[in-house]
C-alpha positions as CSV (number, residue, x, y, z in Angstrom):
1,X,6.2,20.0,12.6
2,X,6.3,18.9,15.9
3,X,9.0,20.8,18.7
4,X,11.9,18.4,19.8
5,X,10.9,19.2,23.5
6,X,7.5,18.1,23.8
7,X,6.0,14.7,23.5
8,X,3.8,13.4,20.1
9,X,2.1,10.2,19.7
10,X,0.9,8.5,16.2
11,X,-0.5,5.7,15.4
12,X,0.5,3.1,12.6
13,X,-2.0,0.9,10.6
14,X,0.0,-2.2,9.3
15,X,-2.2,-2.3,5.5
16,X,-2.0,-6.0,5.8
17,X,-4.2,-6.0,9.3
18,X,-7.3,-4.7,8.2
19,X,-9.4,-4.2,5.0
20,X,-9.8,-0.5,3.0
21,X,-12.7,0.1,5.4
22,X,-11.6,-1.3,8.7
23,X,-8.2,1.5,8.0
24,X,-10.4,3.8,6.9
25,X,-12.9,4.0,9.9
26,X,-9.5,3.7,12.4
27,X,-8.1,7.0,10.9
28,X,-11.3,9.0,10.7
29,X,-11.5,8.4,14.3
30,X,-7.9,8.9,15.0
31,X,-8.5,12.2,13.7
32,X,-11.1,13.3,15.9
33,X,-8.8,12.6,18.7
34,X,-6.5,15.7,19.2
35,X,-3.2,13.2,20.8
36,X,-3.2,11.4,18.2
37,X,-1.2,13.8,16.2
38,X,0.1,11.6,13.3
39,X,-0.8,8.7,11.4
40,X,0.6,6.0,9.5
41,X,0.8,3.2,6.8
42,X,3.6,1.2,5.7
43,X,5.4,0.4,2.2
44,X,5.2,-3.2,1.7
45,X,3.2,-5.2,-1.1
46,X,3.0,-8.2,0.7
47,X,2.2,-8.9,4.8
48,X,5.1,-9.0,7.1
49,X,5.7,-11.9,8.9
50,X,5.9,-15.6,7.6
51,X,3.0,-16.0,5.6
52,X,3.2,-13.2,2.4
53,X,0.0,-15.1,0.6
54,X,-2.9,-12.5,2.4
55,X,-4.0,-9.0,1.0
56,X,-1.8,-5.6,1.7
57,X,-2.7,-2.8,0.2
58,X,0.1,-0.6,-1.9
59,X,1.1,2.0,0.5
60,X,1.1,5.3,-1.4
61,X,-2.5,4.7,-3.2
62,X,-3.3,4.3,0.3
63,X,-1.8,7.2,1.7
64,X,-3.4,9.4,-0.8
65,X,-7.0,7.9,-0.6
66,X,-6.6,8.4,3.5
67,X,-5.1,11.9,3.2
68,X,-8.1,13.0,1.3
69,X,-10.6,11.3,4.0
70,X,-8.8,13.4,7.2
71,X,-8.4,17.3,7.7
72,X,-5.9,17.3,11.0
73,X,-3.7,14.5,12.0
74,X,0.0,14.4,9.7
75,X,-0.1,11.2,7.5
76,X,2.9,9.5,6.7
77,X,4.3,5.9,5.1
78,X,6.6,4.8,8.1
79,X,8.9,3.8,6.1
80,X,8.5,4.2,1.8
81,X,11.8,2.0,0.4
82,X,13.6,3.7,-1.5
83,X,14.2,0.7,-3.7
84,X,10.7,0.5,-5.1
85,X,10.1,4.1,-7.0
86,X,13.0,6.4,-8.7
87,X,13.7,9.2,-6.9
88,X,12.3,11.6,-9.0
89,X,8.9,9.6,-9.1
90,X,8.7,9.5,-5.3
91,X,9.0,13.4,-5.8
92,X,6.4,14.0,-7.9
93,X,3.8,11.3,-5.4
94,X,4.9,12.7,-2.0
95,X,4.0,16.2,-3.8
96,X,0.4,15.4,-4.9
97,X,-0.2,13.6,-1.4
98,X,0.9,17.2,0.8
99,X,-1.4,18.9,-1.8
100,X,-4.2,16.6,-1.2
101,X,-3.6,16.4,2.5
102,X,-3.3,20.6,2.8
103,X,0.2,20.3,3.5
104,X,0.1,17.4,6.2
105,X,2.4,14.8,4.5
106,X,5.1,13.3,6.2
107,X,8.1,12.0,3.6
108,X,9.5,8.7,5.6
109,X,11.9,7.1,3.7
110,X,14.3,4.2,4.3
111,X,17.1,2.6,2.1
112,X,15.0,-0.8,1.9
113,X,15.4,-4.3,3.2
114,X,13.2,-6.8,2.3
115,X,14.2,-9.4,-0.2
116,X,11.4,-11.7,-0.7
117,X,9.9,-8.3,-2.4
118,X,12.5,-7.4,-3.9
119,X,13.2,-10.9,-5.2
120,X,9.2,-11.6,-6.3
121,X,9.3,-8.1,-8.7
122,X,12.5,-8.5,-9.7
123,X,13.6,-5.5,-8.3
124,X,17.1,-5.3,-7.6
125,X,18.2,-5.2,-3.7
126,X,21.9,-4.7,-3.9
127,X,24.1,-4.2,-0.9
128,X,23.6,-2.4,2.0
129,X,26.0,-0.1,1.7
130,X,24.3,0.4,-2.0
131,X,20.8,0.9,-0.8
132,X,22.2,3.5,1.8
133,X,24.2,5.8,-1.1
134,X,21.4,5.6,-3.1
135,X,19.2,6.5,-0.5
136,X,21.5,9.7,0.0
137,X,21.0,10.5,-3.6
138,X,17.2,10.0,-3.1
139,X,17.2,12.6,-0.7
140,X,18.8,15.0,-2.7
141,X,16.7,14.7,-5.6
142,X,13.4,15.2,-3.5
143,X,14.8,18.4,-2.0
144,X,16.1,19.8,-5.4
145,X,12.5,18.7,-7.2
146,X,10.4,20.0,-4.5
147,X,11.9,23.5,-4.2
148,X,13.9,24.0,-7.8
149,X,12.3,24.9,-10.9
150,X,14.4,22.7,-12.6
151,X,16.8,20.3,-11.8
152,X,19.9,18.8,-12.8
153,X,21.7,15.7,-10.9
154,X,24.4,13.6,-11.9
155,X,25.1,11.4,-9.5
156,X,26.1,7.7,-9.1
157,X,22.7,6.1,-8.6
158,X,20.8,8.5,-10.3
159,X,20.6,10.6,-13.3
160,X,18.2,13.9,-14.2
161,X,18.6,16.3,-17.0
162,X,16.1,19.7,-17.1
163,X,13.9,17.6,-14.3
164,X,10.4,19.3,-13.1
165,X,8.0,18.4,-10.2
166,X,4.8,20.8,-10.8
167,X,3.0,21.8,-8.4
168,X,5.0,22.1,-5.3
169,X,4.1,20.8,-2.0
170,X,2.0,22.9,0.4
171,X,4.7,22.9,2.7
172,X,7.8,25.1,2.4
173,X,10.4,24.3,1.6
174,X,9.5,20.7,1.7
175,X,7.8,17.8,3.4
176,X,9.8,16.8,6.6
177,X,11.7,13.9,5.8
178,X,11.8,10.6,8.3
179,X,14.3,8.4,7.7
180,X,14.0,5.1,9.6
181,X,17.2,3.1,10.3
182,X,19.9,2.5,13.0
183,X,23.3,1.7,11.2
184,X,26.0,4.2,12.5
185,X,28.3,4.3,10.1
186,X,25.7,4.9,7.0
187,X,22.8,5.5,7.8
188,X,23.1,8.2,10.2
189,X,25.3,9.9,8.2
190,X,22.5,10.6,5.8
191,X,19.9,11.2,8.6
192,X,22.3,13.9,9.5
193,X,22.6,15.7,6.3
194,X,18.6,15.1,5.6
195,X,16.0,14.4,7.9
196,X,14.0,16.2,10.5
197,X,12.9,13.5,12.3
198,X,15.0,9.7,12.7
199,X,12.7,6.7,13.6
200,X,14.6,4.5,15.7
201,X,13.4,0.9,15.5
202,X,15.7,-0.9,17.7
203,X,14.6,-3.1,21.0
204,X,16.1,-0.9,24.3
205,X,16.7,2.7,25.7
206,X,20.5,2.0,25.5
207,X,20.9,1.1,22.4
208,X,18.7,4.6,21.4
209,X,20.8,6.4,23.5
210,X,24.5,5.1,22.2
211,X,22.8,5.7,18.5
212,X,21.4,9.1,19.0
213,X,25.0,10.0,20.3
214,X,26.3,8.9,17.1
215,X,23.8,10.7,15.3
216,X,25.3,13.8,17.4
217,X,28.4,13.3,16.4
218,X,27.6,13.0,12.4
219,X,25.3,16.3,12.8
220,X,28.6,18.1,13.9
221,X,30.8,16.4,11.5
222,X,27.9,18.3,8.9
223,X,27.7,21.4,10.4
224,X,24.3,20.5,11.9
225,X,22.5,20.9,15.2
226,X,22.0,17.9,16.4
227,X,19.0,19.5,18.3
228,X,17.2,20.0,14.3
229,X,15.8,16.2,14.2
230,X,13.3,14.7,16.4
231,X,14.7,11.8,18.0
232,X,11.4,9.2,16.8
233,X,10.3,5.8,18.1
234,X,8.1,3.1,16.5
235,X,6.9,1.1,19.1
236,X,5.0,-2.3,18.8
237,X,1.9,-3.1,21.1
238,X,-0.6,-5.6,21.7
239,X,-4.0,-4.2,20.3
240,X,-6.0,-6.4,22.3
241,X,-4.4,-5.2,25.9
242,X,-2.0,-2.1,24.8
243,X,-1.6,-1.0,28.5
244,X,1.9,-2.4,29.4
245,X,3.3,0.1,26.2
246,X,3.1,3.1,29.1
247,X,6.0,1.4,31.5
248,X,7.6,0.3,28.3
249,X,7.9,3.4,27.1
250,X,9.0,5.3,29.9
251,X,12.3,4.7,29.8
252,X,12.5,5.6,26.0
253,X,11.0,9.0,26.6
254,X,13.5,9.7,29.5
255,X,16.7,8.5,27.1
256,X,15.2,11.8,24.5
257,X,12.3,10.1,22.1
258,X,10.0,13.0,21.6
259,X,7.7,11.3,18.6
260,X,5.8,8.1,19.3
261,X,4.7,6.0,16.7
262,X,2.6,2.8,18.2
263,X,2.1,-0.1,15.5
264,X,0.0,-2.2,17.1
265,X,-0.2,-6.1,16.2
266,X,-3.4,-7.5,15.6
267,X,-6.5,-6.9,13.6
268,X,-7.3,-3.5,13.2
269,X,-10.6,-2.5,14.4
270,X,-12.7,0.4,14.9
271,X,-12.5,1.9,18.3
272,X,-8.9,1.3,18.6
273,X,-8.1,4.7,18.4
274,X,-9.9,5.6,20.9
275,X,-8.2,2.4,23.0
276,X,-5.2,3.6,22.2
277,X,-5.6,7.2,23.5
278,X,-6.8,6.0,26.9
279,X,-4.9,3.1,28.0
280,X,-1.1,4.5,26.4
281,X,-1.2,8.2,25.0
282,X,-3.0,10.3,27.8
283,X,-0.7,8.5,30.4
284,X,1.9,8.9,29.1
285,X,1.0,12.9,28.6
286,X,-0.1,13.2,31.8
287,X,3.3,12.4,33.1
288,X,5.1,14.2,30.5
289,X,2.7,17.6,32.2
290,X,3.7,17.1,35.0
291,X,7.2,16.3,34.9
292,X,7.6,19.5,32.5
293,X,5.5,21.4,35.0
């Protein structure tokens, strides 16, 4: 896992932007490149954006096939709703994708959001305040099933009697859990009492800054120190002319983001890796070495 106090950059291939070989060929050379430290898919079944008719490819299945096809960079679902698999399930996938990935996984995890999925399954969304309990619950139950023999859990979302997840992850005692979200009252309660790392998905440094002060304030409310999660960033950027991300940035990095995650928008296509690495991430480190110098 990555220190709070130094700077990490990821990149995030949207499934819907690119075929199983154009994502393929993007994160094989992503993990040649030693900045890019962490990569990334989403959990959706269906493109973002207005048109849902085009292909997306099911994130987990994904993750797993793309794990097995890298050896260094982490890998991660930026975010997995937690509205689409049971708890318990989740488990027993996130623990067969660190084993296949050597112990590189990444658990994101959000409490869900978007209806026209929800509504096209027939998978109940509920309230927010619903998804964001249950997501609680969720967290639990991956913790207890990835370092308990057996579990018990009686909760009010969820139910498990005798439960087992076998084998355990690689990593000890568990996966480091992202949980992407920004409400203040809910949300960051639970990314207090769970995660290691909180992606922050909002629009401007003052808005990351008042959060991540409320996020202080739950850790202490907890017992926690605050200083125990990365303070995470997903950041969109052009693919075609991704050079304007570095000013962009800047001021998030100074307001305490240490863990980059740039999604760009476009088609995905080999070399932009590479692209990416040039024109945003070894600026941006640069400056970060010699500020810290």
């Amino acid at each position: 896992m990555t220190s709070n106090g130094r700077l990490s950059f990821g990149i995030k291939t949207g499934p819907h932007r690119g075929t199983w070989d154009d994502l393929r060929r993007i994160w094989q050379e992503a993990d040649e490149i030693p900045l890019v430290e962490h990569l990334w898919a989403f959990d959706h079944f269906v493109p973002l954006g207005p048109d849902p008719t085009g292909p997306c490819l099911e994130g987990w299945s994904l993750l797993a096939g793309l794990a097995a096809l890298t050896t260094r960079a982490r890998v991660g679902l930026m975010v997995t709703s937690n509205t689409y698999r049971h708890p318990a399930v989740l488990a027993n996938i996130a623990a067969t994708v660190d084993i296949i990935s050597n112990g590189r996984l990444e658990l994101g995890i959000g409490a869900g959001w978007h209806e026209g999925e929800h509504a096209m399954y027939g998978i109940p969304l509920g309230t927010a305040a619903r998804r964001i309990r249950a997501l609680g619950e969720a967290c639990q139950i991956l913790k207890a099933l990835w370092t308990n023999t057996e579990t018990d859990f009686a909760g009010r979302y969820y139910t498990l009697v005798a439960a087992r997840c076998e084998p355990k992850p690689v990593q000890k005692p568990h996966p480091p859990i992202v949980i992407g979200g920004t409400g203040e009252t809910l949300t960051l309660r639970v990314v207090a009492r769970h995660a290691d790392r909180w992606n922050f998905n909002g629009d401007t440094p003052a808005e990351f800054a008042r959060l991540s002060g409320v996020l202080d304030e739950h850790c202490r409310a907890v017992g926690r120190d605050p200083a125990q999660i990365t303070r995470s960033l997903q950041w969109h950027v052009d693919a075609a002319d991704p050079g304007p991300a570095v000013e962009e940035l800047r001021p998030f990095i100074a307001a305490g983001i240490t863990h980059i995650v740039l999604n760009p928008r476009g088609r995905l296509k080999p070399g932009l890796a590479t692209a990416l690495t040039r024109k945003v991430i070894e600026p941006l480190a640069a400056a970060s070495r010699t500020s810290s110098s």
